[in-house]
N, C-alpha and C positions, 0 to 999 in steps of 0.2 A: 560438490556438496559433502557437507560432515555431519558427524555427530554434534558436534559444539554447539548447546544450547544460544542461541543469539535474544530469541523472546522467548519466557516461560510464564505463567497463568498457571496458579496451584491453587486450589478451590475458591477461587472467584465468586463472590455475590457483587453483583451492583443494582442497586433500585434509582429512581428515579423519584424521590418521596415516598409514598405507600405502595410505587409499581414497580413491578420485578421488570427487570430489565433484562442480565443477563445472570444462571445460579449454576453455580457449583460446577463454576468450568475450568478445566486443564487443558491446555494443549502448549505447544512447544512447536516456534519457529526455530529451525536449524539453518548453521553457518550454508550460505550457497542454494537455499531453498527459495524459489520464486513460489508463494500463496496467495491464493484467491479465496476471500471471505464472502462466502456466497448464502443466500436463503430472504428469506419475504420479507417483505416492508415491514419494518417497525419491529425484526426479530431481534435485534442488538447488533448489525455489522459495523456500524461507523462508531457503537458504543466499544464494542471490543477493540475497534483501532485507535481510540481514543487513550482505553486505558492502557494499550501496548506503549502510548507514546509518554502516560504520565499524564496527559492531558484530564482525565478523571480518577478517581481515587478508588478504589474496591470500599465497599462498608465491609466487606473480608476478605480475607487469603490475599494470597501477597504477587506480586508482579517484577520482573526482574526481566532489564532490559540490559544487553551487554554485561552482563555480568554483576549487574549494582539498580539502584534505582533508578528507574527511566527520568526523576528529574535530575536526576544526576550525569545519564548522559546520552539522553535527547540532543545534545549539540552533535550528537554523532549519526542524528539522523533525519535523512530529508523526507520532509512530510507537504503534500500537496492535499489539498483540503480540500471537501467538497464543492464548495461553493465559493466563485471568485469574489475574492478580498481588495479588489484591484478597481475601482472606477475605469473603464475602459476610456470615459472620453475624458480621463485628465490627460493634458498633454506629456507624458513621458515617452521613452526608445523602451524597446527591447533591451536595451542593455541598462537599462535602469532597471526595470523588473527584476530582471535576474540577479543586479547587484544585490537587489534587494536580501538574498539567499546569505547574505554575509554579512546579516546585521548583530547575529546576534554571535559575532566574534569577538574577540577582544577587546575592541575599539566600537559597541553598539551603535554609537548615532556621529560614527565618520570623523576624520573625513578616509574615505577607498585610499587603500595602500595601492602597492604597483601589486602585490600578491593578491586583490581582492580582484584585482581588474581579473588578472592572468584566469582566475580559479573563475569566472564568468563568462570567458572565452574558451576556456577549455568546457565546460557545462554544456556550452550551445553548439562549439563543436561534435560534443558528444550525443546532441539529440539532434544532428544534420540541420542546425539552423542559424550558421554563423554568420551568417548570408544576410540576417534577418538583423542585426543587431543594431542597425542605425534606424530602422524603420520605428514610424511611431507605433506606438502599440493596437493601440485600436483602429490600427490599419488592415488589421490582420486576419485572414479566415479562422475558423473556429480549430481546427486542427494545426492550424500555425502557432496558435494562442497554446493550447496545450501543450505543444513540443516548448513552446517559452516555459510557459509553467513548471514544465517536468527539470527544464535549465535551472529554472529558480529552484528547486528541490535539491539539484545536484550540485548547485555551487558553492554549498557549506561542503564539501569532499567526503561526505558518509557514509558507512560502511551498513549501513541500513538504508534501501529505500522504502515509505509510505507511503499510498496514494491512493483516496479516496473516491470512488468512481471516476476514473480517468477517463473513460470513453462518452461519458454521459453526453445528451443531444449531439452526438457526432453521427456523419452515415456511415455505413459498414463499412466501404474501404479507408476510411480516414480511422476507423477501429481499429482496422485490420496493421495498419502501419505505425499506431501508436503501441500496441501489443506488440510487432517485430521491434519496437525501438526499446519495449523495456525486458525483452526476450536478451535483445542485445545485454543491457544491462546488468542484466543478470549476469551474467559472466562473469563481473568482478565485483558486486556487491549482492546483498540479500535484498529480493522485492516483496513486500507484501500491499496487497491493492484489494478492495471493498471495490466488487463489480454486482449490478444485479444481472447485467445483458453475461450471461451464464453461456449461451452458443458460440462462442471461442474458449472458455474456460480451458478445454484438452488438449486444443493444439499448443498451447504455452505453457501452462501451470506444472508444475509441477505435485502441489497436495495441496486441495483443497481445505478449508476448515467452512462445517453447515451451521450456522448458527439459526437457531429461533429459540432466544432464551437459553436453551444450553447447546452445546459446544461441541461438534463429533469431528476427528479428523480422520482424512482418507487420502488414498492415491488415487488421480486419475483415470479409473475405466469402466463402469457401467453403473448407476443408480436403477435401484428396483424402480416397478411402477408403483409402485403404494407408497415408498416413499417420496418419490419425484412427485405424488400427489400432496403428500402432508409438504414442501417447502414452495412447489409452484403450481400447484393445482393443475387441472386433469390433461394441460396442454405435455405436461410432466416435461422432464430432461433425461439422458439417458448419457451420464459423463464419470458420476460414482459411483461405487459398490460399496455396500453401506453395509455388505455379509459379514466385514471380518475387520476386527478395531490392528488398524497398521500403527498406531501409536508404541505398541509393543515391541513390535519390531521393526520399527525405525530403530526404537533407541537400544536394541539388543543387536544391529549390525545382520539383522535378515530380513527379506524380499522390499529392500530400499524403493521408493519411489523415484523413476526415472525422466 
């Protein structure tokens, strides 16, 4: 992990017509940093990963993705969505899905190079599912389906990963082994992931960012109970310390999050 801004948010408003969404947020993904955007329903997480991607506009303050404007180079970055985009009972393979990851190359609507194939093979290699590649899709368990997914995400080769509650209706251990698969990834790319299931956050994450409306980042290790009440109410969580703003020194090169 580095200093090297990778996503930066410099006073951020985004409304949603007359409703505040997300106001007057900073915060800064770093090169090598796996983040989890965590806090209440309806508090702006999938809005803030939106605007990370380009995908929504700020009505202020400005957004810089890789260095430049995120529509400028979002092609650098695999984004898996909340919600499957995919009819399960159309007849296609796993290896269609995931080409799918490589449409928006050079050659948008085909036909697959030998390089497009290769960089879909390597993808599913890379989320232990090479195995899976002739199989029709909707053949597939729900945790099979995601490790495709996460495939389709990596097979543009991006130096950002995105991904939108990844674990969502999966049981713990098919969580558990999607979180080791992008633990893994982390290791040569940057993750950032929109989770609400917040009881793994510690054992992977690296620095959490708390959204509800506005924006606090921290490192992973203890949340008070008042505030564990104001984002999940009295069942509380107990993963950040919310005593002392680490954005300072992050980027001043002291007490790094590890």
């Amino acid at each position: 992990m580095s200093d090297n801004p990778v996503v930066t948010l410099r006073n951020v408003d985004f409304n949603y017509g007359a409703t505040p969404a997300l106001k007057n947020v900073d915060c800064t993904v770093h090169d090598g940093d796996f983040v989890s955007i965590i806090g209440p329903n309806g508090g702006g997480k999938s809005t803030l990963l939106r605007l990370m991607l380009g995908l929504e506009k700020p009505q202020r303050g400005e957004v810089r993705l890789l260095g430049t404007s995120p529509r400028r180079s979002r092609l650098r970055v695999g984004y898996m969505p909340q919600h499957l985009q995919i009819d399960a009972s159309f007849p296609m393979t796993v290896d269609d899905v995931v080409l799918m990851g490589r449409l928006s190359g050079p050659l948008p609507w085909g036909p697959y190079r030998a390089s497009d194939r290769t960089a879909a093979a390597d993808a599913l290699s890379a989320c232990d599912a090479i195995d899976l590649r002739d199989r029709p899709f909707a053949s597939l368990s729900g945790g099979q389906r995601q490790r495709v997914l996460i495939a389709r995400a990596l097979a543009c080769e991006p130096a950002v990963l995105m991904l939108d509650e990844p674990t969502a209706s999966l049981d713990p251990a098919v969580q558990d082994e999607v979180y080791a698969l992008l633990k893994r990834l982390n290791e040569t790319m940057t993750v950032v992931i929109v989770s609400h299931d917040v009881s793994v956050v510690s054992q992977h994450v690296n620095r959490v960012f708390c959204v509800n409306i506005h924006v606090s980042e921290h490192c992973v290790t203890e949340i008070p109970d008042e505030i564990s009440r104001l984002f999940y109410g009295p069942a509380g969580l107990r993963l950040v310390r919310h005593d002392h703003d680490h954005t300072h020194d992050h980027l001043h090169g002291a007490d790094h999050c590890e």
